[in-house]
NUTI-433897 format. One record per residue (C-alpha): residue in three letters; x negated, y negated, z. Coordinates in steps of 0.05 Angstrom, whole numbers, m for minus. Example, Ala and Ser with C-alpha at 12.3 -4.5 7.8 and 13.67 -1.06 7.14 Angstrom:
# residues 2
{"Ala" {m246 90 156}}
{"Ser" {m273 21 143}}
# end
This chain:
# residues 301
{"Unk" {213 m33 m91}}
{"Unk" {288 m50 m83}}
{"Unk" {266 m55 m2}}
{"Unk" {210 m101 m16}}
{"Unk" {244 m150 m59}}
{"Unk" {307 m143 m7}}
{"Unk" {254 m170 51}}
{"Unk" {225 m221 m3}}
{"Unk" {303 m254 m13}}
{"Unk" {326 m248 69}}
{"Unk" {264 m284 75}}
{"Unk" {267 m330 26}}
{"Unk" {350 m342 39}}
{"Unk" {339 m358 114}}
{"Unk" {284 m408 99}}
{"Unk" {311 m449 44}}
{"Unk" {379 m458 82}}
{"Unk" {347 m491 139}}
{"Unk" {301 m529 101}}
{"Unk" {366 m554 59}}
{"Unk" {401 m575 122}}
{"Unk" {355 m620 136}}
{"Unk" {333 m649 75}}
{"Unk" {401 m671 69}}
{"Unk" {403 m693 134}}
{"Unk" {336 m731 117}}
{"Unk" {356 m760 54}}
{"Unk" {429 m792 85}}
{"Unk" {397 m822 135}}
{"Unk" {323 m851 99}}
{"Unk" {363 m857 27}}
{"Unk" {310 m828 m10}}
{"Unk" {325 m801 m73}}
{"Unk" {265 m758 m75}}
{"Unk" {290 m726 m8}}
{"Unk" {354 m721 m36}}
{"Unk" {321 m679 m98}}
{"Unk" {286 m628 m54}}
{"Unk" {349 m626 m12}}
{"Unk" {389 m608 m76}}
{"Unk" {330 m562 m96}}
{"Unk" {327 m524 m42}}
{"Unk" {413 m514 m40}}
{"Unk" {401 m487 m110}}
{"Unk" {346 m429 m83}}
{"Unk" {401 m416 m27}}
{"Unk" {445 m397 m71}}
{"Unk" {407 m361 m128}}
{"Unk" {374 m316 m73}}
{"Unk" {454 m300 m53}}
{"Unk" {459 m287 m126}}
{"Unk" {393 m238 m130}}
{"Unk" {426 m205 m73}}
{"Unk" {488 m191 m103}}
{"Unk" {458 m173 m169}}
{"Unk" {416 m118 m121}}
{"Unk" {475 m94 m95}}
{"Unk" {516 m82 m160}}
{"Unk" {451 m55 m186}}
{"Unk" {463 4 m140}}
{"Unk" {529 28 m167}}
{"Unk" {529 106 m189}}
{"Unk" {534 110 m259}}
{"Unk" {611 120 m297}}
{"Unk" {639 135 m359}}
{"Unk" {641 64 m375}}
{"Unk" {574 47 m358}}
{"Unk" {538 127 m361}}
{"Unk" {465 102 m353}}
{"Unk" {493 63 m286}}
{"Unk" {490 m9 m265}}
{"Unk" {417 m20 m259}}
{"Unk" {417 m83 m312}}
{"Unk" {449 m131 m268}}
{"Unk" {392 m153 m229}}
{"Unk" {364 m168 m302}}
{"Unk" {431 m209 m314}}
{"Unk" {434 m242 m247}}
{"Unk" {363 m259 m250}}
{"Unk" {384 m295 m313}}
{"Unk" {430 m326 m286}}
{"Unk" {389 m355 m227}}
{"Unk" {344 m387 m277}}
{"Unk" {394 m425 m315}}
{"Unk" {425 m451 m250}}
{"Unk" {357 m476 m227}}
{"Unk" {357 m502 m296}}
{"Unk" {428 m537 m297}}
{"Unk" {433 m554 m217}}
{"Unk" {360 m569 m193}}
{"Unk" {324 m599 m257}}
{"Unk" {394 m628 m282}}
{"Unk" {413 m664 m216}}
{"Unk" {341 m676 m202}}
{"Unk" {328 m715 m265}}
{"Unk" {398 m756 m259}}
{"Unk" {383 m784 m180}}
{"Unk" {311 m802 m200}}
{"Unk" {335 m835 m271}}
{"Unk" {395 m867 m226}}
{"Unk" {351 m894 m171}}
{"Unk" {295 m923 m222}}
{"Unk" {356 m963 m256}}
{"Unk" {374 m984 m187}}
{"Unk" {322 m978 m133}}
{"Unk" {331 m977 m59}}
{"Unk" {295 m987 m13}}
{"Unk" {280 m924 41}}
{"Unk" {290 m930 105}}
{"Unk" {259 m891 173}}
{"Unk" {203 m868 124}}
{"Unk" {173 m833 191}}
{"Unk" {228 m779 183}}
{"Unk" {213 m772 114}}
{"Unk" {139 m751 127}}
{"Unk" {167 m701 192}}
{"Unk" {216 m664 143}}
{"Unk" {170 m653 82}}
{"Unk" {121 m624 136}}
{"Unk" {165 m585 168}}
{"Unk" {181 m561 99}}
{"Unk" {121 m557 71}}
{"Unk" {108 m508 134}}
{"Unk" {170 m464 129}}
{"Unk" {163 m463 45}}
{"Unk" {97 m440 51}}
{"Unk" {101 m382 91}}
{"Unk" {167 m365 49}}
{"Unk" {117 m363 m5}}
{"Unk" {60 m326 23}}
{"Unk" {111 m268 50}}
{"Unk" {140 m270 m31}}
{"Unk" {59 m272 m58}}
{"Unk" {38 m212 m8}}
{"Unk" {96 m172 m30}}
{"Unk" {79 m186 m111}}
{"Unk" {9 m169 m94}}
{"Unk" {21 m107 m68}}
{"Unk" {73 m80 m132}}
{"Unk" {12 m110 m176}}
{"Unk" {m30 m56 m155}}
{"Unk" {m95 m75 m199}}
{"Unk" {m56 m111 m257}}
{"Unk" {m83 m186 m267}}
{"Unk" {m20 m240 m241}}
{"Unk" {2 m259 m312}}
{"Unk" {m6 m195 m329}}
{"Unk" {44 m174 m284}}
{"Unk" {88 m229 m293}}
{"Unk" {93 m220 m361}}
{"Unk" {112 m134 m351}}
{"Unk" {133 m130 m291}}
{"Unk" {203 m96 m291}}
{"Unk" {233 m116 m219}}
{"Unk" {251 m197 m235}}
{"Unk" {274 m218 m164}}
{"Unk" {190 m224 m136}}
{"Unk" {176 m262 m188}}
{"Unk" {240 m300 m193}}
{"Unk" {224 m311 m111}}
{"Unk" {152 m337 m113}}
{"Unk" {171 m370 m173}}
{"Unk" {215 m409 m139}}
{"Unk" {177 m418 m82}}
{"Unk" {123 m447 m115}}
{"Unk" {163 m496 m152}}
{"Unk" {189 m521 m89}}
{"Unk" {114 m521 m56}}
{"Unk" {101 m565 m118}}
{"Unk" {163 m612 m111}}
{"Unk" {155 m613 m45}}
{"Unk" {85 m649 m53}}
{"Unk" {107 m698 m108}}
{"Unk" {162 m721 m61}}
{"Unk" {111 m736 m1}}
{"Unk" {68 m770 m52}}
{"Unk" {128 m811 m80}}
{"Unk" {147 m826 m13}}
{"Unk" {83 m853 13}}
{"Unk" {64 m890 m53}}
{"Unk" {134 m924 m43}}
{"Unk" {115 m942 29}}
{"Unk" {52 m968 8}}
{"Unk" {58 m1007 m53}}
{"Unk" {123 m1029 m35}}
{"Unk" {150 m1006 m107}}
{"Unk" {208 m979 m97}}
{"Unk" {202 m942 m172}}
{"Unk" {163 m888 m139}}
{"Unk" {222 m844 m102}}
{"Unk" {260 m853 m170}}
{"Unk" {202 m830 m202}}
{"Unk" {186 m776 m154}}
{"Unk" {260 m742 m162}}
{"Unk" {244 m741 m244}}
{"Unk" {177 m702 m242}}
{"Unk" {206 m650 m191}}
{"Unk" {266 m640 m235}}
{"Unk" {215 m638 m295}}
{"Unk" {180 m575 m260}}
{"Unk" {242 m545 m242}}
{"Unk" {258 m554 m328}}
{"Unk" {197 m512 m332}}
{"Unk" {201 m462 m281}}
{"Unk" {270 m457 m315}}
{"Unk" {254 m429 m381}}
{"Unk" {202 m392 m356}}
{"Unk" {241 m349 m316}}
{"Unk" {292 m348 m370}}
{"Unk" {246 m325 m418}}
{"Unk" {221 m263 m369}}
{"Unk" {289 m245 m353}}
{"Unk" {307 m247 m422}}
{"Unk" {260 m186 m449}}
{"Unk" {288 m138 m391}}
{"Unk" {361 m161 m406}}
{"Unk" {360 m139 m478}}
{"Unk" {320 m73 m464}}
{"Unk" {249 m71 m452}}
{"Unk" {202 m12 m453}}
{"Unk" {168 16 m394}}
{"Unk" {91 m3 m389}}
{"Unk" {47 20 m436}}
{"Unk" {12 62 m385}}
{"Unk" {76 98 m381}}
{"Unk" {94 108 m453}}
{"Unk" {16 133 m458}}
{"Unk" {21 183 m401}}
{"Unk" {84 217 m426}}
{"Unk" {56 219 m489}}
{"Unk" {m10 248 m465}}
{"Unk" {31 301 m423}}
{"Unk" {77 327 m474}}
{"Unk" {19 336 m522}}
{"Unk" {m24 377 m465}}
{"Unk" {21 436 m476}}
{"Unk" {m4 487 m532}}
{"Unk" {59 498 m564}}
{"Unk" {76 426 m586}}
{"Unk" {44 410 m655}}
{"Unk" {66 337 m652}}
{"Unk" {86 284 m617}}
{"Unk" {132 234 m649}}
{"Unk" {159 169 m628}}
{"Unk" {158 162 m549}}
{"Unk" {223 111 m547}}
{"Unk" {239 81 m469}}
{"Unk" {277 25 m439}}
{"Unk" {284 3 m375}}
{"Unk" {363 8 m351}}
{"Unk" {332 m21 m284}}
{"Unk" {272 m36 m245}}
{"Unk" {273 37 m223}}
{"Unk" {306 68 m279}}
{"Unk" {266 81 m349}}
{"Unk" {305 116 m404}}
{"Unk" {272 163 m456}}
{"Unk" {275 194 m523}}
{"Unk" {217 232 m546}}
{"Unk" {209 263 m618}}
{"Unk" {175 333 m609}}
{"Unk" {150 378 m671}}
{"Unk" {136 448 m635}}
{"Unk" {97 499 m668}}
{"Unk" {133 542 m722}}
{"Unk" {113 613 m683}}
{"Unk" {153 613 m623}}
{"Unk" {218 640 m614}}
{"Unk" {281 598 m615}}
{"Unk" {296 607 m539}}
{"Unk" {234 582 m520}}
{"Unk" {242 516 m555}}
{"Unk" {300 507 m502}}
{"Unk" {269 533 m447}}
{"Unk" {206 490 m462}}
{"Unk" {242 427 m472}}
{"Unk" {264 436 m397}}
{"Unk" {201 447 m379}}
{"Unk" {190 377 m410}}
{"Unk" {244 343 m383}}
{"Unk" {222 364 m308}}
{"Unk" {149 344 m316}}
{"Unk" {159 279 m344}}
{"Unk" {208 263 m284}}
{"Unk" {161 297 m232}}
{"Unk" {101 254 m256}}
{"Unk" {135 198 m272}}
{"Unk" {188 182 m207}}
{"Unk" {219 126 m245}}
{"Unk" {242 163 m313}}
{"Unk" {311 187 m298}}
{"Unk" {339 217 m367}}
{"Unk" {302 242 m410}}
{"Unk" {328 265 m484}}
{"Unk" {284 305 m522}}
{"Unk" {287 312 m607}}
{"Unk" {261 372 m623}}
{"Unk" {244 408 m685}}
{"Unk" {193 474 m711}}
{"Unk" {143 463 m752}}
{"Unk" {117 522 m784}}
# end
């Protein structure tokens, strides 16, 4: 997964820093404030996919005495991050040029170069976003989109398509505030334009910020997960009972758990140790993304 969502961001990096480049370009030399939005817009996604990056790569640190379960939550903290820059940067800056140009409207000029930027970038964005909605699609597996929105445990392909798809979006509502500008001759309409894009960025914002938040403070692994172990440990005769099956995800490869096992009174003390080995190993071998596993055990007779 880490190589998928690696491909997703190189993709997504390269992309949005040409696309800013000439936005900017665009937006000095038309005065748009819509194109100067989307130019700011896609800066922001430049740098939160060098920030994804770098949370990947401090993800990867072995584990220490100071952090003894490793480093695998800072993706979920840099993923956080991301969404309240696109929050503070994009929607902030967004909503102040469009609020500043409706107070004091100018008119655009070389609207042609307008229209050949937003199509170049409508081009470029969307194949940045089909590369980042193939990839999702293929972690999915047969999971329904929301559903796997809402638990999936690797943020940075949905953080990616997220904000892909916001800039698809804002890229739209700037060609449409551009044109309606050109044609009604209301000059309102860029000012207007830069508002609603920084409004969807607002959105996309929290969104993300309220995904990344779950896996920040310790989510559990799916429920298919939890299930399976469960189902597992009770398959062997000598358990009596399975208690509380307790995980957490310290990463998007790394699931932490604690299981409460009640084994049957009549089997000798050593084998209660050499069982809960046995344990330990299966749940890793069927499950490749548990990596401790901490079993409470007791005899019930």
């Amino acid at each position: 997964m880490d190589a998928s969502s690696k491909k997703v961001i190189f993709a997504a990096l390269a992309g949005n820093s040409l696309i800013a480049i000439t936005k900017f370009i665009a937006a000095v030399i038309t005065g748009s404030s819509a194109m100067m939005s989307e130019g700011i817009h896609s800066l922001v996604d430049t740098g939160n996919q060098g920030l994804l990056l770098y949370g990947l790569k401090r993800a990867k640190q072995p584990a220490d005495e100071q952090f003894p379960f490793g480093y695998g939550k800072e993706i979920y903290f840099w993923s956080f991050v991301v969404a309240l820059l696109v929050f503070a940067l994009g929607a902030g800056i967004s909503i102040y040029e469009g609020v500043h140009h409706i107070l004091h409207p100018e008119p655009i000029k070389s609207v042609l170069i307008n229209y050949i930027v937003l199509s170049l970038a409508i081009l470029f964005e969307g194949a940045a976003w089909y590369f980042a909605f193939t990839e999702f699609k293929k972690t999915k597996g047969d999971r329904g989109f929301i559903g796997e929105i809402r638990g999936g445990k690797d943020p940075t392909l949905f953080v990616v398509l997220f904000e892909d798809s916001a800039a698809m979006l804002g890229l739209v509502v700037a060609f449409v505030g551009v044109w309606l500008t050109q044609v009604t001759g209301i000059l309102y309409f860029d000012g207007i334009a830069s508002v609603i894009i920084g409004l969807i960025l607002t959105a996309v914002a929290f969104w993300l910020a309220f995904e990344t938040k779950g896996l920040l403070i310790g989510e559990s692994a799916r429920n298919e997960v939890v299930s399976g172990i469960r189902t597992l440990v009770s398959g062997y005769a000598e358990v009596n009972k399975v208690g509380e099956v307790l995980t957490m995800h310290m990463g998007p490869d790394f699931i932490l758990v604690n299981i409460s096992v009640d084994y049957c009174g009549d089997i000798p003390a050593g084998r209660v140790e050499t069982l809960s080995a046995e344990l330990n190993e299966a749940i890793k071998q069927r499950f490749s993304k548990v990596r401790r596993v901490f079993i409470d055990s007791r005899s019930i007779a």
